[in-house]
Gaussian input, Z-matrix of N, CA and C with variables (Angstrom, degrees):
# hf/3-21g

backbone

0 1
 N
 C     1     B1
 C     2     B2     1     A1
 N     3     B3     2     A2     1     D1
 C     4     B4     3     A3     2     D2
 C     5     B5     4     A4     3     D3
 N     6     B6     5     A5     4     D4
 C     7     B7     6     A6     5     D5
 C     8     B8     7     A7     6     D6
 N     9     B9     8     A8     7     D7
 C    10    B10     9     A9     8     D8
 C    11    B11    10    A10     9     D9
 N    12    B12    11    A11    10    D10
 C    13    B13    12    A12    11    D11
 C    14    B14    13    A13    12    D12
 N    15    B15    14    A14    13    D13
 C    16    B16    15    A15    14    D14
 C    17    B17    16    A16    15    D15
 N    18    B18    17    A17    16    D16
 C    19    B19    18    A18    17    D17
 C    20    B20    19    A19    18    D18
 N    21    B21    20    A20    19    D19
 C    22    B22    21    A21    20    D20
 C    23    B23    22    A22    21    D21
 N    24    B24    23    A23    22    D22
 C    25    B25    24    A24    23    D23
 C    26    B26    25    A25    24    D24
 N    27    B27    26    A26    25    D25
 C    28    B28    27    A27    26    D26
 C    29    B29    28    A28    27    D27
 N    30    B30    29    A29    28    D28
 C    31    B31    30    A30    29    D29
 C    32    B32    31    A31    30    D30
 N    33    B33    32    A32    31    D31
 C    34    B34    33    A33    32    D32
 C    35    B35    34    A34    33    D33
 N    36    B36    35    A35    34    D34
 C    37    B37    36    A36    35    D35
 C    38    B38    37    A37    36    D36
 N    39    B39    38    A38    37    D37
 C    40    B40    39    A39    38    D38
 C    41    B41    40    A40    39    D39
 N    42    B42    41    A41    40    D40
 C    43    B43    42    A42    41    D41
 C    44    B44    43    A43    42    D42
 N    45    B45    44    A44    43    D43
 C    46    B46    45    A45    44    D44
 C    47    B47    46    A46    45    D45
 N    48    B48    47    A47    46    D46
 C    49    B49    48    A48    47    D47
 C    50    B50    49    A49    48    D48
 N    51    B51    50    A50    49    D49
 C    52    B52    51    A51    50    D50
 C    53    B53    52    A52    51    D51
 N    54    B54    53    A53    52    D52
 C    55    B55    54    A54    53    D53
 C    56    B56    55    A55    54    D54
 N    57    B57    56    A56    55    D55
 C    58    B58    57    A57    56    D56
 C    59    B59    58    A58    57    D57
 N    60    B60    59    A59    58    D58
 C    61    B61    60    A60    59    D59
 C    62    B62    61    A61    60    D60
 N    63    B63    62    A62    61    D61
 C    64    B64    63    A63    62    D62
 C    65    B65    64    A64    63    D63
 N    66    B66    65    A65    64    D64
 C    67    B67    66    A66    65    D65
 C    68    B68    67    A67    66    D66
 N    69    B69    68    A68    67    D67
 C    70    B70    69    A69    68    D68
 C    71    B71    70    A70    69    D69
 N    72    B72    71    A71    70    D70
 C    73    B73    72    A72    71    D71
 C    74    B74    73    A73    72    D72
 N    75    B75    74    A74    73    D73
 C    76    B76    75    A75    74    D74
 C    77    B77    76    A76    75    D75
 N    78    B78    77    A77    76    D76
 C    79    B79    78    A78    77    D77
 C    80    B80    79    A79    78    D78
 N    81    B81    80    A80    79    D79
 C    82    B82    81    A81    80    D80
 C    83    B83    82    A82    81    D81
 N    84    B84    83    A83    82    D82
 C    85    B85    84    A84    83    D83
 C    86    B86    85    A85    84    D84
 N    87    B87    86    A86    85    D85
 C    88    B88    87    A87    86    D86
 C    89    B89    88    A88    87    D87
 N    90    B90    89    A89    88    D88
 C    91    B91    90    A90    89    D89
 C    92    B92    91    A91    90    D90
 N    93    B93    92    A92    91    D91
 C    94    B94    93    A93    92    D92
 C    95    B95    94    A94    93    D93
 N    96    B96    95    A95    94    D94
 C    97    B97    96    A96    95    D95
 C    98    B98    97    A97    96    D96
 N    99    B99    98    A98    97    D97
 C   100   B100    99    A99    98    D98
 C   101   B101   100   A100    99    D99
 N   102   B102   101   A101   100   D100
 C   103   B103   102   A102   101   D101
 C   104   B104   103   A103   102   D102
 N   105   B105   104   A104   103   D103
 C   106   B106   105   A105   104   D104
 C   107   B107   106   A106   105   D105
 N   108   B108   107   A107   106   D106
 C   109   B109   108   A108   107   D107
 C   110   B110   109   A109   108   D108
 N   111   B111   110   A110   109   D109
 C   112   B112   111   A111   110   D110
 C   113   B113   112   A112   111   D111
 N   114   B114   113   A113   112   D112
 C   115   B115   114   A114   113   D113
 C   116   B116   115   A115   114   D114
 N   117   B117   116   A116   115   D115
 C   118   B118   117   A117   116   D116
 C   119   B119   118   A118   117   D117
 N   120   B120   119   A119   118   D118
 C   121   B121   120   A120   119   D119
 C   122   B122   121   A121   120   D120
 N   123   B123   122   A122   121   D121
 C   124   B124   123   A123   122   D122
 C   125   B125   124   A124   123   D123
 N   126   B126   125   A125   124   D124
 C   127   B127   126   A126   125   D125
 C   128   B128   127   A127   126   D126
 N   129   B129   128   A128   127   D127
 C   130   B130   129   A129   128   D128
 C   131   B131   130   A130   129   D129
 N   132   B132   131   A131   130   D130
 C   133   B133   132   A132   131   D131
 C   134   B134   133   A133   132   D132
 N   135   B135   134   A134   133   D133
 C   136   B136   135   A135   134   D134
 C   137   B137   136   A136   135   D135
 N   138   B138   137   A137   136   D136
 C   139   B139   138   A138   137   D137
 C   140   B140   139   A139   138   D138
 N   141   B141   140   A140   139   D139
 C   142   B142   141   A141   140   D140
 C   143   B143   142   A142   141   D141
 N   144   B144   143   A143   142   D142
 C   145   B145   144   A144   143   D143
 C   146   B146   145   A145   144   D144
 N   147   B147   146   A146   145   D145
 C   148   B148   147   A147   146   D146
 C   149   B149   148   A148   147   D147
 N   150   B150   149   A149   148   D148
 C   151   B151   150   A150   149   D149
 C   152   B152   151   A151   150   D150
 N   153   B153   152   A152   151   D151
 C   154   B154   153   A153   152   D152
 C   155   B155   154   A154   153   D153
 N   156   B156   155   A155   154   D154
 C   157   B157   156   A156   155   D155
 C   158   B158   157   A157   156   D156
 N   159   B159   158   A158   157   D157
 C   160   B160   159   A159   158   D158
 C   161   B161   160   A160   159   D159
 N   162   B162   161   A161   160   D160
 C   163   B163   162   A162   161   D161
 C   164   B164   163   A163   162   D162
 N   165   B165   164   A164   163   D163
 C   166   B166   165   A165   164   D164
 C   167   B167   166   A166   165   D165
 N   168   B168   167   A167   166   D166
 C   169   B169   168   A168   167   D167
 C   170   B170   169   A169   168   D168
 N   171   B171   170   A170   169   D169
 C   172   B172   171   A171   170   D170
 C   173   B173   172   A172   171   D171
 N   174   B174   173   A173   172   D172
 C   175   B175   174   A174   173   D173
 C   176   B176   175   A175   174   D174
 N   177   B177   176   A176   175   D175
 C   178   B178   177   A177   176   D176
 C   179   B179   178   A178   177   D177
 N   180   B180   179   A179   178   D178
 C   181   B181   180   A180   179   D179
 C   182   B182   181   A181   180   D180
 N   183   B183   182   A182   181   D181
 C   184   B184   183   A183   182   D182
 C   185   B185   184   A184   183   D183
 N   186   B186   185   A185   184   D184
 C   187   B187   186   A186   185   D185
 C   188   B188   187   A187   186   D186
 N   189   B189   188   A188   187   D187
 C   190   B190   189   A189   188   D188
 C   191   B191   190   A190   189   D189
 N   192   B192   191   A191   190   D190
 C   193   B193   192   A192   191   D191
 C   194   B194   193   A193   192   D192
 N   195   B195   194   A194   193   D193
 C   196   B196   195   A195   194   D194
 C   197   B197   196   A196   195   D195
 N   198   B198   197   A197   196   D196
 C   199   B199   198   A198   197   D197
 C   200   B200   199   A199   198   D198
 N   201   B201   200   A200   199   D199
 C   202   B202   201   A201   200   D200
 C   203   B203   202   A202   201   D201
 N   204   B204   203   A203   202   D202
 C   205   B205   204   A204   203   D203
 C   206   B206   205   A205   204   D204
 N   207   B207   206   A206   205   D205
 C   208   B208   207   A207   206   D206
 C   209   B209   208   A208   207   D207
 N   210   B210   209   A209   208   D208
 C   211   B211   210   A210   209   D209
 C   212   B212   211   A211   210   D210
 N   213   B213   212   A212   211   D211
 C   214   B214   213   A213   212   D212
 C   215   B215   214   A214   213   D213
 N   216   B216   215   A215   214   D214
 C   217   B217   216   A216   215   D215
 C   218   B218   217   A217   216   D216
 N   219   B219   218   A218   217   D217
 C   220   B220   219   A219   218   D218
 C   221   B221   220   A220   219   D219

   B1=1.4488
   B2=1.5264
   B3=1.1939
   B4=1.5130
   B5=1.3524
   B6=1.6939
   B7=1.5448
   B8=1.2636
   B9=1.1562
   B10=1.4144
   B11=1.6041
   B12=2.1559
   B13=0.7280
   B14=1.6617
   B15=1.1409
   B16=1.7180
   B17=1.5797
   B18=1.4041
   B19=1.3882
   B20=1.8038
   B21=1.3292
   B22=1.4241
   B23=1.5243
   B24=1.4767
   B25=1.6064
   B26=2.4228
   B27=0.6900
   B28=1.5448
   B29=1.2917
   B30=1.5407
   B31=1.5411
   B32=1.5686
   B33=1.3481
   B34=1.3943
   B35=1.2614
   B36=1.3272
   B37=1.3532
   B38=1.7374
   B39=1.5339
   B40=1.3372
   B41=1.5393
   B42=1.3565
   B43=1.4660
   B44=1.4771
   B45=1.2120
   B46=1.8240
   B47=1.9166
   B48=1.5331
   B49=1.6304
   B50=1.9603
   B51=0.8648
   B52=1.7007
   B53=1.3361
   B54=1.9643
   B55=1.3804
   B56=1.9625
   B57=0.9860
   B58=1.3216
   B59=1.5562
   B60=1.4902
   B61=0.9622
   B62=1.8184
   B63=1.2624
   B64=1.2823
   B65=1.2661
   B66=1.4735
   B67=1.4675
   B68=1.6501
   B69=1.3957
   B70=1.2648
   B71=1.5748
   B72=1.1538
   B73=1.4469
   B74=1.4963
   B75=1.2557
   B76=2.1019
   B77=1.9152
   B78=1.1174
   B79=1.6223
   B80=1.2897
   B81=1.2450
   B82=2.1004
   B83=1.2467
   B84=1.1883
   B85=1.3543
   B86=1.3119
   B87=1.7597
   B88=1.9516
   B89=1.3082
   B90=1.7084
   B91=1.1463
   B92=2.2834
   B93=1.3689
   B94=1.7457
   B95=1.6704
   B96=1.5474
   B97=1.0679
   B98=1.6657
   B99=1.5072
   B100=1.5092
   B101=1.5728
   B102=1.4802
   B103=1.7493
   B104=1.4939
   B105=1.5667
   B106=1.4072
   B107=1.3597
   B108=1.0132
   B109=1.6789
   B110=1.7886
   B111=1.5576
   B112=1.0823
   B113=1.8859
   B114=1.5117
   B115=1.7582
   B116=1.8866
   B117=1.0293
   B118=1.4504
   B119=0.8619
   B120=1.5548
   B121=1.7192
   B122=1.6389
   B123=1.3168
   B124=1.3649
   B125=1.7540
   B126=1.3664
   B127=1.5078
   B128=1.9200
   B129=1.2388
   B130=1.3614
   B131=1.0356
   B132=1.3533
   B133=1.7248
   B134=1.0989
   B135=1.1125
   B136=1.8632
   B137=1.5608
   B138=2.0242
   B139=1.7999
   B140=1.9065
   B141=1.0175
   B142=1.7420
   B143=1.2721
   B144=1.7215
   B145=1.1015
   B146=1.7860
   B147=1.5109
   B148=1.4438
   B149=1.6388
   B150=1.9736
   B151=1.2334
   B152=1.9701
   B153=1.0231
   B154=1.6478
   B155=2.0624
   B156=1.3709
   B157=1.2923
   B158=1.4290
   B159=1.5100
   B160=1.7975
   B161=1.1649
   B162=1.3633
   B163=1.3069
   B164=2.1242
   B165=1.5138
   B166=1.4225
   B167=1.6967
   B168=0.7023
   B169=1.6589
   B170=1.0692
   B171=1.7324
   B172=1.0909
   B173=1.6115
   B174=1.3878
   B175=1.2102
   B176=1.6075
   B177=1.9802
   B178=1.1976
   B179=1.6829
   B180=0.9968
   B181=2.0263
   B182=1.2302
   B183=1.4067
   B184=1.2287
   B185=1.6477
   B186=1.5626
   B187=1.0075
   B188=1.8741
   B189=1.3961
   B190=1.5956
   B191=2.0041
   B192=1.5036
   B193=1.9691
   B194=1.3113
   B195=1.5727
   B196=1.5634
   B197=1.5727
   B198=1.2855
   B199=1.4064
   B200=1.5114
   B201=1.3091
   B202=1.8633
   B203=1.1743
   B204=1.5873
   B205=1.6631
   B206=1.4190
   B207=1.7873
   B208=1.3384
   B209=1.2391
   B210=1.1727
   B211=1.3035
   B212=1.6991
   B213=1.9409
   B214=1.3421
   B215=1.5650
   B216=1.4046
   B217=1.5599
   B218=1.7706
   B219=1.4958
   B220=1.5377
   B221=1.6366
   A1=108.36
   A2=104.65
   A3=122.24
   A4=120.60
   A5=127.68
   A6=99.75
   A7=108.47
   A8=147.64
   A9=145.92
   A10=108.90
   A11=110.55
   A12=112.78
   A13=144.76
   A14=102.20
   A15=116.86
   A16=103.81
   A17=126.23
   A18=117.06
   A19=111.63
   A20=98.57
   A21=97.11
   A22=115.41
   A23=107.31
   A24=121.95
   A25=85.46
   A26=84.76
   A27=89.04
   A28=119.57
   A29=132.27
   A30=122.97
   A31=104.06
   A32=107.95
   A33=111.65
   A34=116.33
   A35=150.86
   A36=133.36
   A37=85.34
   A38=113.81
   A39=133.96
   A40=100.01
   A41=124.41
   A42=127.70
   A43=102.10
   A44=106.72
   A45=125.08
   A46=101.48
   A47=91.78
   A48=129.24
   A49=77.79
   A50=148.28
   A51=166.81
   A52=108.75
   A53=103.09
   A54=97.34
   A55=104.60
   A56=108.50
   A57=135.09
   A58=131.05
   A59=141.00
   A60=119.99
   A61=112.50
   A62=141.56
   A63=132.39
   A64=93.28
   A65=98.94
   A66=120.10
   A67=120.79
   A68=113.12
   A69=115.77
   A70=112.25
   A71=118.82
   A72=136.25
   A73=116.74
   A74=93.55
   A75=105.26
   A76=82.94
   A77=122.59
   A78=102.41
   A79=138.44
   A80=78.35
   A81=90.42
   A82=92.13
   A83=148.41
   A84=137.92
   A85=127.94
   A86=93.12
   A87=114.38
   A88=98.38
   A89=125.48
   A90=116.79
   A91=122.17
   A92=83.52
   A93=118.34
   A94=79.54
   A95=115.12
   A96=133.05
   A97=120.57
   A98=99.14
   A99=91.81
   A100=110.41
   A101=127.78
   A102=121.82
   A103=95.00
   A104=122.42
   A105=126.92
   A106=96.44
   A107=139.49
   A108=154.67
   A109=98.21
   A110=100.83
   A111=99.17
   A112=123.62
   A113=94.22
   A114=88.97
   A115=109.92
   A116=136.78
   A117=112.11
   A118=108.80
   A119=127.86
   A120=129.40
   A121=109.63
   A122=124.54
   A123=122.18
   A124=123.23
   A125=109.35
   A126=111.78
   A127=103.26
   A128=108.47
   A129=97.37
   A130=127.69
   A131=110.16
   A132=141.83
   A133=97.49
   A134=108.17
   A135=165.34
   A136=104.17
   A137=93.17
   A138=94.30
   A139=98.36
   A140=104.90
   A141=94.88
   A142=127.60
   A143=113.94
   A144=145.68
   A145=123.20
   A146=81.89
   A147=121.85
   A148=116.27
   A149=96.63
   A150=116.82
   A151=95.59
   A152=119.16
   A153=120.40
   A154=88.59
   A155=101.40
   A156=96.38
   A157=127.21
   A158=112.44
   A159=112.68
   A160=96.86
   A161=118.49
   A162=97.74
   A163=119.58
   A164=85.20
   A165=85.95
   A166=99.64
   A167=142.87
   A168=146.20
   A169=89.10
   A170=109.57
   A171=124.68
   A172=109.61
   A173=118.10
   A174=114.04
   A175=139.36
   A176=93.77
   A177=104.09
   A178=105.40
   A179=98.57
   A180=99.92
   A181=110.11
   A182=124.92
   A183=113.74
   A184=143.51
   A185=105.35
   A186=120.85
   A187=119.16
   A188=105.21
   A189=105.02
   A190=80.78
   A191=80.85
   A192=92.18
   A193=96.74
   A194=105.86
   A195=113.29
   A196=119.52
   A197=120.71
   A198=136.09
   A199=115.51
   A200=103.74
   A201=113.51
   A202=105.32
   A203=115.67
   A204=106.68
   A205=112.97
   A206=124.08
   A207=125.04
   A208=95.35
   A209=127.24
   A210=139.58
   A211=101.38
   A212=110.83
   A213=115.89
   A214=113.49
   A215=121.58
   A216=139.84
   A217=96.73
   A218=88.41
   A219=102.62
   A220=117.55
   D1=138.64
   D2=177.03
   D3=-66.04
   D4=141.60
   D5=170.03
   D6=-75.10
   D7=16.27
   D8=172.59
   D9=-84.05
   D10=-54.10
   D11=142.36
   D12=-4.56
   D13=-65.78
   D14=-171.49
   D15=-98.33
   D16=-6.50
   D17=164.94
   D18=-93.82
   D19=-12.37
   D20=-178.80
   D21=-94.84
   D22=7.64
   D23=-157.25
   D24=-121.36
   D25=15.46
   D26=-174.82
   D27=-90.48
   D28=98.39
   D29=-163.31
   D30=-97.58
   D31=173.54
   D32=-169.57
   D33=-117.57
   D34=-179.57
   D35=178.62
   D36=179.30
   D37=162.54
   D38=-165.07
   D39=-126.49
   D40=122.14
   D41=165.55
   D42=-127.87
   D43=154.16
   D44=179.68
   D45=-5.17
   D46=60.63
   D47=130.76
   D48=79.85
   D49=35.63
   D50=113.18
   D51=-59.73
   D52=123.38
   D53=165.75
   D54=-101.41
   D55=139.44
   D56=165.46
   D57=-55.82
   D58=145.03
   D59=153.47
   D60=-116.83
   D61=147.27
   D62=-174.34
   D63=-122.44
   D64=147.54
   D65=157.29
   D66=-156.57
   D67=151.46
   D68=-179.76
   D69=-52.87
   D70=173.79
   D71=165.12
   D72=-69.51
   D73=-29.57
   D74=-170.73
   D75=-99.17
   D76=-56.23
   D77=164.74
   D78=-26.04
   D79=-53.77
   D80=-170.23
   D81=-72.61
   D82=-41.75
   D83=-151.36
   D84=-92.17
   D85=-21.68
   D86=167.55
   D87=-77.02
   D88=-40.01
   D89=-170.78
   D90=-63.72
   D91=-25.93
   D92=-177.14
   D93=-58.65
   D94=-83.00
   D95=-163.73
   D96=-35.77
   D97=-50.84
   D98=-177.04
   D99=-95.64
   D100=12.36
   D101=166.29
   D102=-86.21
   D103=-28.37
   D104=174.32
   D105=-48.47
   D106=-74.75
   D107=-131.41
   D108=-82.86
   D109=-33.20
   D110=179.92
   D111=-86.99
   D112=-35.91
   D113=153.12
   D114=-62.85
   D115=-55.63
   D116=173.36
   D117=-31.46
   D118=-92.52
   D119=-161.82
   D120=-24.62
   D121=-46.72
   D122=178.58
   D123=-76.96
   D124=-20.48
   D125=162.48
   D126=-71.68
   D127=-43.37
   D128=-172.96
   D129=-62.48
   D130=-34.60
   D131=159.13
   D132=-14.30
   D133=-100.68
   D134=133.66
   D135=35.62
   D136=-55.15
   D137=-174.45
   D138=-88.93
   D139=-28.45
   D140=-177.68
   D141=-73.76
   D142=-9.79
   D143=129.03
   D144=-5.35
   D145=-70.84
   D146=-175.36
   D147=-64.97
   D148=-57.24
   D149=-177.21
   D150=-52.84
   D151=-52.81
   D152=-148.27
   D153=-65.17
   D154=-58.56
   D155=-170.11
   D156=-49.86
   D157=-15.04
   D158=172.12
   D159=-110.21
   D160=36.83
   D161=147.56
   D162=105.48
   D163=-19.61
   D164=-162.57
   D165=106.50
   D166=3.70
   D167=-177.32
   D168=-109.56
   D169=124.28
   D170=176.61
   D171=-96.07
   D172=-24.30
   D173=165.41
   D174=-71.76
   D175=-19.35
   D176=172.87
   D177=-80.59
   D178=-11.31
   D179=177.33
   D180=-68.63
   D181=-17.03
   D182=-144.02
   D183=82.50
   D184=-7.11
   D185=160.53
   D186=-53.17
   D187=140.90
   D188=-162.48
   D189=-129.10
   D190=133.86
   D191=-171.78
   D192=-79.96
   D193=161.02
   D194=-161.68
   D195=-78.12
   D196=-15.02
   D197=154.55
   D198=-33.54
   D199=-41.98
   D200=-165.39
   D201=-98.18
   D202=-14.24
   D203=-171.57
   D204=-120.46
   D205=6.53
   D206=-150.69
   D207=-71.01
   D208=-50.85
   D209=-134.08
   D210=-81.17
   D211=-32.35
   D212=178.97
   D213=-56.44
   D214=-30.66
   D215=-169.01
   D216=-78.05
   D217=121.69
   D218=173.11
   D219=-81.21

């Protein structure tokens, strides 16, 4: 399911004169899932961005080689 999907799957309901939005549990969580996916796409963006402007030097990007950082990754 799409997050478009799961915002268009969203019902509404009225409590002490508040309108509401509802969603499932498996909703909310695809919906979690794909704004997740969508901040990636924009970090990745973001660094290739980066990558083009030095040049293609990944070190001048700031890129740190995977030797130095494995161990930080859970």
């Amino acid at each position: 399911m799409t997050g478009l999907d799961v915002l268009q799957s969203v019902q509404f309901v009225t409590a002490k004169g508040k309108r509401l939005a509802i969603l499932g549990a498996e909703d909310w969580e695809a919906l979690v899932e794909w704004l997740e996916t969508l901040e990636d796409l924009q970090i990745a963006r973001q660094a290739f961005v980066e990558l083009k402007a030095a040049g293609g030097d990944r070190k001048r990007a700031g890129w740190r080689e995977w030797k130095s950082v494995a161990g930080e990754v859970e």
